[in-house]
BAFI-3210 file (N, C-alpha, C; in Angstrom, 3 decimals, decimal comma, padded with zeros to 6 digits):
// residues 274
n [1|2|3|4|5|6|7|8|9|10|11|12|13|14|15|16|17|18|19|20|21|22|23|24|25|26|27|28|29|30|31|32|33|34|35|36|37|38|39|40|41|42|43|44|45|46|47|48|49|50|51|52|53|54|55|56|57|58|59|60|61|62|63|64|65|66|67|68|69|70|71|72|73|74|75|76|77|78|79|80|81|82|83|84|85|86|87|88|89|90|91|92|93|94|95|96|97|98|99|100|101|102|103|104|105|106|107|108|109|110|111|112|113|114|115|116|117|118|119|120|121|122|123|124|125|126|127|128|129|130|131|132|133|134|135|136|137|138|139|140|141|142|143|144|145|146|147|148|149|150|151|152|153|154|155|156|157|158|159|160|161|162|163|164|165|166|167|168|169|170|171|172|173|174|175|176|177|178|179|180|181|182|183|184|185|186|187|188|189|190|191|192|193|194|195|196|197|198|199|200|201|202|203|204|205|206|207|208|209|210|211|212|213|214|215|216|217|218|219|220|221|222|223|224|225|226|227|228|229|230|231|232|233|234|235|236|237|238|239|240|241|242|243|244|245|246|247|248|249|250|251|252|253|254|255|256|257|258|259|260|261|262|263|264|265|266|267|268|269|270|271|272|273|274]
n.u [090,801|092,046|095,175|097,011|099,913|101,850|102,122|105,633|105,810|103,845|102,527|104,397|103,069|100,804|101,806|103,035|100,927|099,279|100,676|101,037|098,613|096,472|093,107|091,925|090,347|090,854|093,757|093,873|092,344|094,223|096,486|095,339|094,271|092,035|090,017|089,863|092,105|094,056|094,136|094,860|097,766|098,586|098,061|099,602|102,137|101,927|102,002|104,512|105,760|105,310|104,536|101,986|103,147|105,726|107,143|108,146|110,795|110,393|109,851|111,850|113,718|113,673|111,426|109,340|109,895|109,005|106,264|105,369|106,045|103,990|101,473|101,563|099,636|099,790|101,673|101,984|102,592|103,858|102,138|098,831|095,170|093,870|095,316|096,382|093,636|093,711|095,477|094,707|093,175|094,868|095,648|093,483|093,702|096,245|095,664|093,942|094,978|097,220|096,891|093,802|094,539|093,264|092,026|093,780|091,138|088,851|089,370|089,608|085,972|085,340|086,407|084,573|082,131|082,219|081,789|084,333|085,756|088,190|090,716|091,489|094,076|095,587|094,931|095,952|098,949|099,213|098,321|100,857|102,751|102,536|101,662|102,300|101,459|101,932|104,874|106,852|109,624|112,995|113,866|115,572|117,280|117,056|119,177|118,890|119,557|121,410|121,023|118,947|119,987|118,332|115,160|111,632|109,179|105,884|102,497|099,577|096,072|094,066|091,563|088,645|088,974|087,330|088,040|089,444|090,058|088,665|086,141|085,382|085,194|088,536|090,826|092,827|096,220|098,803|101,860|104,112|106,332|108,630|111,232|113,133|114,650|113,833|111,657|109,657|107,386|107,358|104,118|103,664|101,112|099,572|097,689|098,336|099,853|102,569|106,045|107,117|105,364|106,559|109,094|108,933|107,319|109,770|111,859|110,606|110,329|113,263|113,733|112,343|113,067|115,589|117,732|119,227|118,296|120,625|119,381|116,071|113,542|111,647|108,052|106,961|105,982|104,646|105,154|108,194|109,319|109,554|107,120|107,662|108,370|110,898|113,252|115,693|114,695|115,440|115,536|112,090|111,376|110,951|110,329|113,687|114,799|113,350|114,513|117,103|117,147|116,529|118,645|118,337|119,484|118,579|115,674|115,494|113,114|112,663|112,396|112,932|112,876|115,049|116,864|120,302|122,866|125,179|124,664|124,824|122,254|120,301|120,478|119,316|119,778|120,339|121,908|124,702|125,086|125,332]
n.v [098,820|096,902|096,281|093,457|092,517|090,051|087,454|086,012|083,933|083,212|081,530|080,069|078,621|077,658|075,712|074,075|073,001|071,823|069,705|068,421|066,751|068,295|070,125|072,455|074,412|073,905|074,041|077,256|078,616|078,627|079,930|082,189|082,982|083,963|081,187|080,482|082,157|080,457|078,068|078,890|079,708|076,864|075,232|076,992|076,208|073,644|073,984|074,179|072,113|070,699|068,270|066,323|064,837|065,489|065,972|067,825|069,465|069,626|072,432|074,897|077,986|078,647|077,492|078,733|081,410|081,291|080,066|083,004|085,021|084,295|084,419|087,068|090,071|092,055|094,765|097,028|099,795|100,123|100,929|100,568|100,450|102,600|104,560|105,671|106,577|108,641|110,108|112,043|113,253|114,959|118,077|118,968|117,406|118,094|120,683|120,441|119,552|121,223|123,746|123,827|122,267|120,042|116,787|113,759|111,699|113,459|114,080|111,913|112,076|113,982|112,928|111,066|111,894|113,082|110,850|109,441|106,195|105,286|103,249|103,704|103,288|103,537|106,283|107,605|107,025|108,070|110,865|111,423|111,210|112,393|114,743|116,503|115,942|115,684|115,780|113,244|113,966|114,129|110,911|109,220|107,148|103,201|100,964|097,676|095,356|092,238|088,941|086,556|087,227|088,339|087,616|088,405|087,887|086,917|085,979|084,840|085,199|082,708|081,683|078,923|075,491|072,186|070,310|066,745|064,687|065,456|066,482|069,418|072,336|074,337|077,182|078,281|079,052|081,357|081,029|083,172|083,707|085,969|086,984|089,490|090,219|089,245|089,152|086,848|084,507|081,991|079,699|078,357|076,518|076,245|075,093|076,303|079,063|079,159|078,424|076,096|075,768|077,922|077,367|074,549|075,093|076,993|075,049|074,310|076,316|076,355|074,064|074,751|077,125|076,177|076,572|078,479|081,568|084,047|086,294|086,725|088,554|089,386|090,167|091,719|089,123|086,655|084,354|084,127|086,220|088,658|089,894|092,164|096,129|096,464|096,103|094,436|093,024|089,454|086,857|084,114|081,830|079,158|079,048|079,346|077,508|075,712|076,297|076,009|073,252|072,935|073,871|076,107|079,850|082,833|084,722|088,129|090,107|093,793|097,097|098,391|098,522|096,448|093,827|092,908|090,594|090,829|090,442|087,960|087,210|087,778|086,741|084,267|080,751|077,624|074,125|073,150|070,172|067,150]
n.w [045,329|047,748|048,998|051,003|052,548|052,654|054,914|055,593|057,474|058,133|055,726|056,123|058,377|057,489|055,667|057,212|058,741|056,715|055,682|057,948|057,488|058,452|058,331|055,847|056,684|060,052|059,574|058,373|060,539|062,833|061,567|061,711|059,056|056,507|055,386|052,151|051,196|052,536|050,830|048,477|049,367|049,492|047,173|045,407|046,522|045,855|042,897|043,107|043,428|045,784|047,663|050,111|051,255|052,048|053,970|056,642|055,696|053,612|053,318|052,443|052,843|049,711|048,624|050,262|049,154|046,887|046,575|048,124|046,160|044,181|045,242|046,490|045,435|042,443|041,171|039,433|039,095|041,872|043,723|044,577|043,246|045,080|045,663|043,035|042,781|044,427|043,715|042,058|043,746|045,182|045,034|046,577|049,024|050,051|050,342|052,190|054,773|054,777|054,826|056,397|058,366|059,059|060,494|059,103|059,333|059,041|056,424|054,963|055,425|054,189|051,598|051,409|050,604|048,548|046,987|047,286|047,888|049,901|051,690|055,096|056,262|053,778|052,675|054,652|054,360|051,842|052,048|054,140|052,218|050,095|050,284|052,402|055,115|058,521|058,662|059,107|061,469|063,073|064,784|067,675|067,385|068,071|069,569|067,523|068,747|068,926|066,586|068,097|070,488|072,709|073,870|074,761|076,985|078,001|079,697|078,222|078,595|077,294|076,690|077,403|078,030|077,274|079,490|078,729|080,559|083,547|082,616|083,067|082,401|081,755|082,524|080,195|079,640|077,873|076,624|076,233|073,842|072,510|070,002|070,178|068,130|065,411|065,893|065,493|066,965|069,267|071,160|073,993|075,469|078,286|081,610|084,059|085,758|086,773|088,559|087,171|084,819|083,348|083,066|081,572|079,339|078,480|077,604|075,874|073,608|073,390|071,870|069,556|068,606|068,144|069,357|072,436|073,847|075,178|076,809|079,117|078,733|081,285|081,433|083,742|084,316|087,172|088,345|087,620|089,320|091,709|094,622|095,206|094,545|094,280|092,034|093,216|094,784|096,647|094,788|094,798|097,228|096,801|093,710|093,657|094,308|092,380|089,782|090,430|090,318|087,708|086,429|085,485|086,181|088,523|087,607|087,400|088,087|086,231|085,466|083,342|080,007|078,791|079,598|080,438|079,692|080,883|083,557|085,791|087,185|085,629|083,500|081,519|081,327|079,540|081,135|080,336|077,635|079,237]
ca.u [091,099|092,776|095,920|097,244|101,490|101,967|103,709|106,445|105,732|102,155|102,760|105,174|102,415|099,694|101,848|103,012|100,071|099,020|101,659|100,667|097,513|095,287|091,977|092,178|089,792|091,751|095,155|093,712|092,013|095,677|097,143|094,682|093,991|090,775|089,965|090,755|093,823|095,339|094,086|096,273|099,246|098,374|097,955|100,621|102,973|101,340|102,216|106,111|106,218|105,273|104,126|101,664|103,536|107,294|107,926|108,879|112,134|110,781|109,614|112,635|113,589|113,698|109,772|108,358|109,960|108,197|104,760|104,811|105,755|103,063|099,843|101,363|099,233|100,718|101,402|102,923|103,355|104,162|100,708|097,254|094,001|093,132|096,720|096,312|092,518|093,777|096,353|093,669|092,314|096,306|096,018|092,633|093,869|097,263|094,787|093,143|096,029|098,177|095,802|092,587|094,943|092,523|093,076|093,318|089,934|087,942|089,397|088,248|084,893|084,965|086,426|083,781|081,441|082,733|082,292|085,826|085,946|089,918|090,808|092,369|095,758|095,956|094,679|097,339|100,135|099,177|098,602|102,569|104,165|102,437|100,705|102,910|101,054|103,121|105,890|107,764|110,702|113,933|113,858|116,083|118,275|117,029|120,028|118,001|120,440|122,026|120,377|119,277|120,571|117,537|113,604|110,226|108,443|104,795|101,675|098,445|094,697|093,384|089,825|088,419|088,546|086,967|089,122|088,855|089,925|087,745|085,550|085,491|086,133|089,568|091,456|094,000|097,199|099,294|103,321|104,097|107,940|108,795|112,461|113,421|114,859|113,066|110,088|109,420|106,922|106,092|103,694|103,297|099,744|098,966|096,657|098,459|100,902|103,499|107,373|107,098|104,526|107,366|110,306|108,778|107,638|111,287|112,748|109,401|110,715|114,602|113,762|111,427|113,773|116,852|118,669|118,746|118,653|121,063|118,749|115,078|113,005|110,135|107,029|106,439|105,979|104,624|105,991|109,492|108,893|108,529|105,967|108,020|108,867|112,404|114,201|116,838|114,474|115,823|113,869|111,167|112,641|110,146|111,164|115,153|114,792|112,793|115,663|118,342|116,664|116,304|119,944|118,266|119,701|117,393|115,312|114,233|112,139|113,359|111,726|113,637|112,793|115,843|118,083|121,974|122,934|126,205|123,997|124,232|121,330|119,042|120,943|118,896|120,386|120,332|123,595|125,770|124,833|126,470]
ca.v [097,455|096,673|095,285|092,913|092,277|088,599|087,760|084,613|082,723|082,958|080,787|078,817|077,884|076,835|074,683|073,235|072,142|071,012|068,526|067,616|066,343|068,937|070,212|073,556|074,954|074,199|075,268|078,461|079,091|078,013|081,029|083,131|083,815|083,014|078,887|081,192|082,536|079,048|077,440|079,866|079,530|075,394|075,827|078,062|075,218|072,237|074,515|074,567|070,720|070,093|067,195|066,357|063,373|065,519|066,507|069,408|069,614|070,448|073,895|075,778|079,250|078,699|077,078|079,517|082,491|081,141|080,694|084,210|085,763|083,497|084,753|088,702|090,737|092,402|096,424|097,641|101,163|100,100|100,783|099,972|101,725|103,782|105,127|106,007|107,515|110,006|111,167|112,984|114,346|115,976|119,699|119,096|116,838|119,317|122,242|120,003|118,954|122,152|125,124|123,902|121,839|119,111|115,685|112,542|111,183|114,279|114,073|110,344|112,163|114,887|112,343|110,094|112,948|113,453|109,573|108,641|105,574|104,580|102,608|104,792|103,388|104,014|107,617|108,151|107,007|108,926|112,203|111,660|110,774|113,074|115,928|117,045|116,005|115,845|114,988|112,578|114,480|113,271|110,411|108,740|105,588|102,484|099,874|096,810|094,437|091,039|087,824|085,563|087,648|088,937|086,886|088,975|086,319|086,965|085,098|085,447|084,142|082,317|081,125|078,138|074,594|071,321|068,880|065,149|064,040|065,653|066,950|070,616|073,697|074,853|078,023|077,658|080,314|080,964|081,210|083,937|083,801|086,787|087,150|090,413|090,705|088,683|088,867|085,094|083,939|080,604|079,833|077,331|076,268|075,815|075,023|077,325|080,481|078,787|078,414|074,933|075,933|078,533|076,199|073,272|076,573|077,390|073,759|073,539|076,733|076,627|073,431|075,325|078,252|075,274|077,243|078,918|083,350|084,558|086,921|086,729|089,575|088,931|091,342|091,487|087,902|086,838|083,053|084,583|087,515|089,059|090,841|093,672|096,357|096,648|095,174|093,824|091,662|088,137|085,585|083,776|080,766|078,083|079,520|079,498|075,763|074,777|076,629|075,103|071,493|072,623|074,772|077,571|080,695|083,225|085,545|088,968|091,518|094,802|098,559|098,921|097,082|096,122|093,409|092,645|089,423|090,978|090,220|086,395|087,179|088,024|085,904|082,760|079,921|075,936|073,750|072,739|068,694|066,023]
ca.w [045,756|048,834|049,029|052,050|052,676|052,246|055,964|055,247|058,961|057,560|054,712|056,717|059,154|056,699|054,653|057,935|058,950|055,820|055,543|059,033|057,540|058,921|057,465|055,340|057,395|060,737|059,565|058,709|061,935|063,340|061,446|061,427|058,007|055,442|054,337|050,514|051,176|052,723|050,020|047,246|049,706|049,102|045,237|045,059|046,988|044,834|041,756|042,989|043,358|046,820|047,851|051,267|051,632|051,691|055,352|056,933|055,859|052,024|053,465|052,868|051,936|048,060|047,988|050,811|048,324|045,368|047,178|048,249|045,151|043,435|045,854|046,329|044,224|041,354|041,622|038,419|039,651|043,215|044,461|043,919|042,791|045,754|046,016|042,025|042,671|045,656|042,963|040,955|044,561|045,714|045,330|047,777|050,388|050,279|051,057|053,963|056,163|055,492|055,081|057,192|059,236|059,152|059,966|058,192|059,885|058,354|055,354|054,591|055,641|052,943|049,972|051,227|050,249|047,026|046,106|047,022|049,026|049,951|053,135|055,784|056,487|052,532|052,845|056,018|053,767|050,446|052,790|054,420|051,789|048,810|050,917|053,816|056,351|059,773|058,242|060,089|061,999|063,491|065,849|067,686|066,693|069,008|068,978|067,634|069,015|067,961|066,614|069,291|071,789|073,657|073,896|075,686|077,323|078,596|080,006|077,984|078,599|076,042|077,189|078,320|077,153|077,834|080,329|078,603|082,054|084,595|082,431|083,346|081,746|082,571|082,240|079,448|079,445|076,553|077,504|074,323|073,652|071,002|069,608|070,006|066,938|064,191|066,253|065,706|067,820|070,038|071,832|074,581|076,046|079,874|082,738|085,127|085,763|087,824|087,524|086,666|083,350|082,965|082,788|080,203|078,038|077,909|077,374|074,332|073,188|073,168|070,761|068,644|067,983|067,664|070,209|073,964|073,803|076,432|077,937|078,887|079,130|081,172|081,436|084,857|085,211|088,046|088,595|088,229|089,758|093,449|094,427|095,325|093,160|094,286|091,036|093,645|095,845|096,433|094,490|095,957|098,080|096,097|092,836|093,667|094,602|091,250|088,784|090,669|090,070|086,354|086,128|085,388|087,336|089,054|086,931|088,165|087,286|086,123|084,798|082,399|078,706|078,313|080,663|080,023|079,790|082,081|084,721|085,638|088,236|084,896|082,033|081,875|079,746|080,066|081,304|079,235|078,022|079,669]
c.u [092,103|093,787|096,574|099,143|100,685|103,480|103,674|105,818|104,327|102,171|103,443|103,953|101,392|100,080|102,445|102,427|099,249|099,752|101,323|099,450|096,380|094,338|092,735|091,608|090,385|093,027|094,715|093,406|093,440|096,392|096,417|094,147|092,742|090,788|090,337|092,056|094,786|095,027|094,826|097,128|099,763|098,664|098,516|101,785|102,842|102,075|104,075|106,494|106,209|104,019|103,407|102,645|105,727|107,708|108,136|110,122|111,663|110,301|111,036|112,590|113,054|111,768|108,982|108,550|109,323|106,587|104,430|105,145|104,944|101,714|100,193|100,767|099,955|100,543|102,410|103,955|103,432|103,288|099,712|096,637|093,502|094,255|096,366|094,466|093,106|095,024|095,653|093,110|093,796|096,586|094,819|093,144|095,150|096,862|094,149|094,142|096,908|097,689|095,113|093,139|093,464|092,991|092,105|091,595|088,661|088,169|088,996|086,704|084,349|084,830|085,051|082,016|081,392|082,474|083,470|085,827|087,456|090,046|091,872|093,888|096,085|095,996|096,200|098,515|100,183|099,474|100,358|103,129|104,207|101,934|101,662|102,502|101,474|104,531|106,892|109,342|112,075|114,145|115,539|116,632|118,110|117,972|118,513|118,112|120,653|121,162|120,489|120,141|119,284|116,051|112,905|109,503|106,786|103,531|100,506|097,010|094,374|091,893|089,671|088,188|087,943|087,970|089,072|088,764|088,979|086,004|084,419|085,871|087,362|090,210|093,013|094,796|098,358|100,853|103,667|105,924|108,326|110,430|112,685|113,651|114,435|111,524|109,128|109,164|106,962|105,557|103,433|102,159|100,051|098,061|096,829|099,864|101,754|104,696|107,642|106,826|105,917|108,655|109,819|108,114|108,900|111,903|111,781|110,485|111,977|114,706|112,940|112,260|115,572|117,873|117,891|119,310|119,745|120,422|117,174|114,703|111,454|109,206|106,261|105,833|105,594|105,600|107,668|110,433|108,928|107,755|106,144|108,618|110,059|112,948|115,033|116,239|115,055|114,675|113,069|112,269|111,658|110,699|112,398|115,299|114,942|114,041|116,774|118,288|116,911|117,727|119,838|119,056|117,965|116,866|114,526|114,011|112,795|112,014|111,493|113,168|113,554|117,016|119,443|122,226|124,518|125,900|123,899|122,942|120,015|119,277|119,404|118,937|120,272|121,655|123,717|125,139|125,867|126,387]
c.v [097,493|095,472|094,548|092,224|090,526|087,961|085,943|083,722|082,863|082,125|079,816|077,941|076,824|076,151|073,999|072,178|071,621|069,792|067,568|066,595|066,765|069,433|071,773|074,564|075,624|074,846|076,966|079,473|079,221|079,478|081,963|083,809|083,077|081,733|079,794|081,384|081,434|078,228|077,688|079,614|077,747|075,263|075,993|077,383|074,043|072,763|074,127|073,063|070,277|069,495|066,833|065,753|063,927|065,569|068,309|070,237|070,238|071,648|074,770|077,269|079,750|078,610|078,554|081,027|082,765|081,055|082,246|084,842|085,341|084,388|085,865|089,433|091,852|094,132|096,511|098,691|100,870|100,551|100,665|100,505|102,861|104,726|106,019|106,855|108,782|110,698|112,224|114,394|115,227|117,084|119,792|119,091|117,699|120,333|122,014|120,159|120,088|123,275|124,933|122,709|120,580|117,532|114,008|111,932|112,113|114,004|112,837|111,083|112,984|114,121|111,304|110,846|113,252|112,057|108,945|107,822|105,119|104,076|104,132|104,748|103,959|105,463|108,596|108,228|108,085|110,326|112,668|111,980|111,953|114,364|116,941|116,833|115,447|115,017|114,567|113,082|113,289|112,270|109,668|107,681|104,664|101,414|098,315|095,439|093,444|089,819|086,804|085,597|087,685|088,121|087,944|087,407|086,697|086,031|086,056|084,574|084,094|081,911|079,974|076,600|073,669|070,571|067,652|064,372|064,082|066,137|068,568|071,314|074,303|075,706|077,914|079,444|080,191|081,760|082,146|084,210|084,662|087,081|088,490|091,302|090,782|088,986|087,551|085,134|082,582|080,749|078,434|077,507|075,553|076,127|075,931|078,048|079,907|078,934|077,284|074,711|076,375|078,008|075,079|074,622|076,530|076,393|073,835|074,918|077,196|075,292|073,710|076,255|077,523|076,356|078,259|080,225|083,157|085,549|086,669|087,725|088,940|090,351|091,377|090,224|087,522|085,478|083,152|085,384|087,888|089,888|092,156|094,781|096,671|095,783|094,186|092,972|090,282|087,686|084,851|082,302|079,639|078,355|079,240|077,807|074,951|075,466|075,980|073,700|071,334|073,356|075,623|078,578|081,912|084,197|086,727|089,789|092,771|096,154|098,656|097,676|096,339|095,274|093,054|091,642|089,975|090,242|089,161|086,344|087,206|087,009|084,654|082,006|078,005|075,510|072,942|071,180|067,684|064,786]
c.w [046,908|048,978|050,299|051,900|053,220|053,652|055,859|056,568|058,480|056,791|055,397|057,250|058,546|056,217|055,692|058,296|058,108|055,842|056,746|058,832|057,854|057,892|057,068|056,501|058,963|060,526|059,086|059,542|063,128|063,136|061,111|060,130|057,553|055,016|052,722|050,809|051,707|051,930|049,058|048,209|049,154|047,632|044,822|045,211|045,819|043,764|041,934|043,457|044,687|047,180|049,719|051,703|051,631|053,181|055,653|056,331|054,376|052,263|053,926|052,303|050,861|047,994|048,730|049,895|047,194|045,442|047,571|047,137|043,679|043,969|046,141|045,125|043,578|041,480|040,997|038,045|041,102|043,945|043,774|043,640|043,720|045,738|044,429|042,097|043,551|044,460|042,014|042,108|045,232|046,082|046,681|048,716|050,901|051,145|052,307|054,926|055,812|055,250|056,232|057,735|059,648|059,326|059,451|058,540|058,672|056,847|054,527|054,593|054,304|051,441|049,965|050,795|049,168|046,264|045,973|047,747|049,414|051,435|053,841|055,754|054,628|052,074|053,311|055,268|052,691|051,414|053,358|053,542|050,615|049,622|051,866|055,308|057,317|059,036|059,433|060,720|062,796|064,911|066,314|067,624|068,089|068,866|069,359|068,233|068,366|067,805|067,780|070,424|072,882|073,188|074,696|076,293|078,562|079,068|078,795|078,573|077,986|075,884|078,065|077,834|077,703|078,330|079,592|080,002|083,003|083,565|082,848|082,605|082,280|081,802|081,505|079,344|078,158|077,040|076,185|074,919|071,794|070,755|068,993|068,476|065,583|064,262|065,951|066,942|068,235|071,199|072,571|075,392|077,210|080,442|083,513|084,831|086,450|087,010|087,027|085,303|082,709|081,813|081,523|079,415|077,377|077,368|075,998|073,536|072,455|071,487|069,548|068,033|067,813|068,409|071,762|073,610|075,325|077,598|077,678|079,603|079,363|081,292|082,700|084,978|086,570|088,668|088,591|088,520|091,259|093,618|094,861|094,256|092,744|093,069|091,688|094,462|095,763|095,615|095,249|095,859|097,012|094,681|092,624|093,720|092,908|090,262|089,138|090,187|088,612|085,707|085,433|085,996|087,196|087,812|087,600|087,230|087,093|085,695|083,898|081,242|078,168|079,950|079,807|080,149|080,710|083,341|084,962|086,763|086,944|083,654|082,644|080,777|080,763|080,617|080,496|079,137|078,302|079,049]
res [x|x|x|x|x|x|x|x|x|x|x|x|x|x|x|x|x|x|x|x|x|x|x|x|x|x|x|x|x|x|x|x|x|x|x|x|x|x|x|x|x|x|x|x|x|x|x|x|x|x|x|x|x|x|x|x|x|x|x|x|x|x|x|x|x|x|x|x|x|x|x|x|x|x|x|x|x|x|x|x|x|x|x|x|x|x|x|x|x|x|x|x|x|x|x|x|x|x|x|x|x|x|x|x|x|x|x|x|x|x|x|x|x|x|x|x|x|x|x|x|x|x|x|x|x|x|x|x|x|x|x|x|x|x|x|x|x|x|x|x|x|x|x|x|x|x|x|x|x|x|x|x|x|x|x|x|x|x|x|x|x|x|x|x|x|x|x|x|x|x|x|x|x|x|x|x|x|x|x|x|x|x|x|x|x|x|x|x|x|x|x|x|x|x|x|x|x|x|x|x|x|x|x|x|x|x|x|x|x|x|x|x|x|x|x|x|x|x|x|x|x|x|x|x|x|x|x|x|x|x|x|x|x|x|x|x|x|x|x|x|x|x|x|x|x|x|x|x|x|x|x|x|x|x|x|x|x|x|x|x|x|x|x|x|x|x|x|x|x|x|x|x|x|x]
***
């Protein structure tokens, strides 16, 4: 049996948009998961006393903790049946990956030979953790940095939708804002790549995450970006205009995955409200 990790902003989303009134169907397409499985997160909510009719505000910690340890499936010995079948096959898969240096791929091929079926990533793990195989050596320590210090901020393409207005298909882009640290996503939807899209992104987003990061890391960006690859080029003159209007400061591009908020040429934060 195959088991699946139970991720919290998953549960958040579906009982979001439940409450919103949306169909089962849609909010699952929304967060990507099965019309079953947002129905048990639903179920699972209903069960803990929530109500369509409560708001947002009754999705806190306490309920979303009790929905997920309602719909995680149950693992007595801390793993599941394939994990407990490959323990019978041990002295084999031992003899594969550190005798006949074989790897994981084949060895799915052999148990699947023998009548063993087990998913791979489940295989991969049993083999590390019980077998020896490459055992994971010493890496080095990445500092992960501080909450709501540091954002990524990329363009994606999302497809193509219908206009109501013109009635045209038009190229829809998806503004992806990831939090370094939590990795909490949003995402804002646009028509075009500009620094204008850029900017109401950031204003949707700073009220989505109930606060402004001090640094933004963009990903080669192009809207606030130059097209040179000098890190130090000026910004573009159209660009420098529209941040000033919005009290942005400039944002450039860098190499490196990592900018400093030292830098008030890379910080980018709102002004203060008056």
């Amino acid at each position: 049996m195959v088991f699946r990790e139970v991720d919290v902003f998953e549960v958040r989303e579906v009982l979001r948009g439940w409450l919103d009134g949306v169909g089962l169907r849609t909010v699952a397409a929304r967060a990507g998961v099965d019309r079953k499985t947002a129905r048990r997160y639903v179920q699972a909510a209903q069960e803990a006393g929530l109500t369509r009719d409560a708001g947002p505000s009754a999705l806190d910690d306490e309920l979303i903790g009790v929905v997920v340890g309602a719909v995680r499936s149950a693992r007595p010995k801390g793993h599941g049946d394939s994990w407990e079948t490959l323990l019978t096959h041990q002295e084999q898969i031992s003899a594969w990956v550190g005798q006949d240096k074989l790897s994981i791929v084949k060895v799915e091929q052999l148990l699947t030979r023998q009548g063993v079926n087990v998913p791979y990533p489940t295989l991969h793990r049993f083999a590390v953790a019980r077998c020896g195989f490459r055992p994971k050596g010493t890496t080095v320590r990445v500092l992960a940095g501080e909450p709501g210090v540091e954002c990524q901020i990329d363009f994606a393409q999302m497809g193509f939708i219908l206009d109501p207005e013109t009635g045209r298909r038009r190229k829809v882009h998806a503004l992806i804002f990831t939090a370094c640290y939590s990795r909490h996503m949003f995402v804002w939807l646009t028509y075009s790549q500009t620094l204008s899209a850029v900017i109401a992104g950031c204003e949707a987003a700073w009220k989505f995450y109930s606060g402004v990061f001090k640094v933004l890391i963009p990903d080669n960006l192009r809207p606030v970006a130059t097209s040179l690859p000098n890190s130090l080029s000026p910004a573009r003159h159209t660009g420098r205009n529209d941040t000033r209007c919005t009290g942005f400061h400039g944002i450039r591009r860098t190499r490196a995955a990592r900018c400093h908020s030292a830098d008030p040429v890379v910080a980018c934060r709102l002004p203060p409200s008056r």
